[in-house]
N, C-alpha and C positions, 0 to 999 in steps of 0.2 A: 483331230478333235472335231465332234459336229459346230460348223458354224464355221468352220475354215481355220486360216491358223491366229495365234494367241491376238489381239490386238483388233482384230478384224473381224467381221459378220455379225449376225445376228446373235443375241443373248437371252434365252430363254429362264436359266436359274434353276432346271429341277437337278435334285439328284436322283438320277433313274435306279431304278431296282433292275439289277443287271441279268435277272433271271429269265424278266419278260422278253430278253433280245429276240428270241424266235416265238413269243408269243404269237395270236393270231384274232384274241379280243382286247386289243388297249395296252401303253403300254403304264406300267407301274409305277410311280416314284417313291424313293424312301425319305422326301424332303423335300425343301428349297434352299436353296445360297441369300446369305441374311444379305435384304439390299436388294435382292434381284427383282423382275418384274414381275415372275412365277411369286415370290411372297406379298408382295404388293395385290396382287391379284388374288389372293387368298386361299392358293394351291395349298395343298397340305399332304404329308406322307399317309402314306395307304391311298390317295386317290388313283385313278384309273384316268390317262389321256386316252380316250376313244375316236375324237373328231378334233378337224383341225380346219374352219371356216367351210365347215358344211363337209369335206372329205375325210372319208372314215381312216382311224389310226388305228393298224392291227399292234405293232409292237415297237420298240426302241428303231430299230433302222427307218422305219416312215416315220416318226417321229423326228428323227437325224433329217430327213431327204425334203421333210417339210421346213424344217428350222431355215437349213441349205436355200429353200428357194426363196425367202426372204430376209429385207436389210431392216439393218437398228432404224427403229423412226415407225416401222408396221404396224399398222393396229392387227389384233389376229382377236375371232376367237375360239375360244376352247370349249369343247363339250370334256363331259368327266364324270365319272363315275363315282362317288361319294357313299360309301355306305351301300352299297348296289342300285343305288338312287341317280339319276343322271341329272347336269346341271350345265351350263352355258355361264361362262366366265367370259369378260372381256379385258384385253392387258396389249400395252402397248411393249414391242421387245427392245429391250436395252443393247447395246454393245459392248463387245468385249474391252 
């Protein structure tokens, strides 16, 4: 599971759209986990994760590899893609 195993690592809250795993602009979510810091931060389904504290997100796996390199407590932020519109969010990540 991205983020390591249950109880432990970083918690970001999307639910990903599992289509974009080999994407190559951004990757998709279908949601967030009520609670998480992805709703709190005011991600929403149909957005687009393109950047990740200045580094570009092509799809679900660097999105996983980014989550991976940081602990609960991280402030990150998020560029995003909203409507084909881009936008910079700030959220700090929860733990599992």
């Amino acid at each position: 599971a991205p983020g390591g195993p249950r109880g432990s690592g970083a918690y970001l809250g999307v639910v990903p759209n599992y289509a974009s795993i080999d994407a190559e602009n951004g990757c998709a979510i279908d949601g967030t986990s009520a609670g998480s810091p992805a709703e709190a931060a005011g991600l929403k389904a149909n957005d687009i994760i393109v950047g990740w504290n200045g580094k570009k997100i092509a799809n679900l796996q660097e999105l996983s590899d980014a989550l991976k390199s940081h602990k609960p407590g991280d402030e990150i932020k998020l560029k995003i893609l909203r409507d084909k519109k881009p936008k910079e969010l700030k959220l700090k990540l929860g733990s599992r």
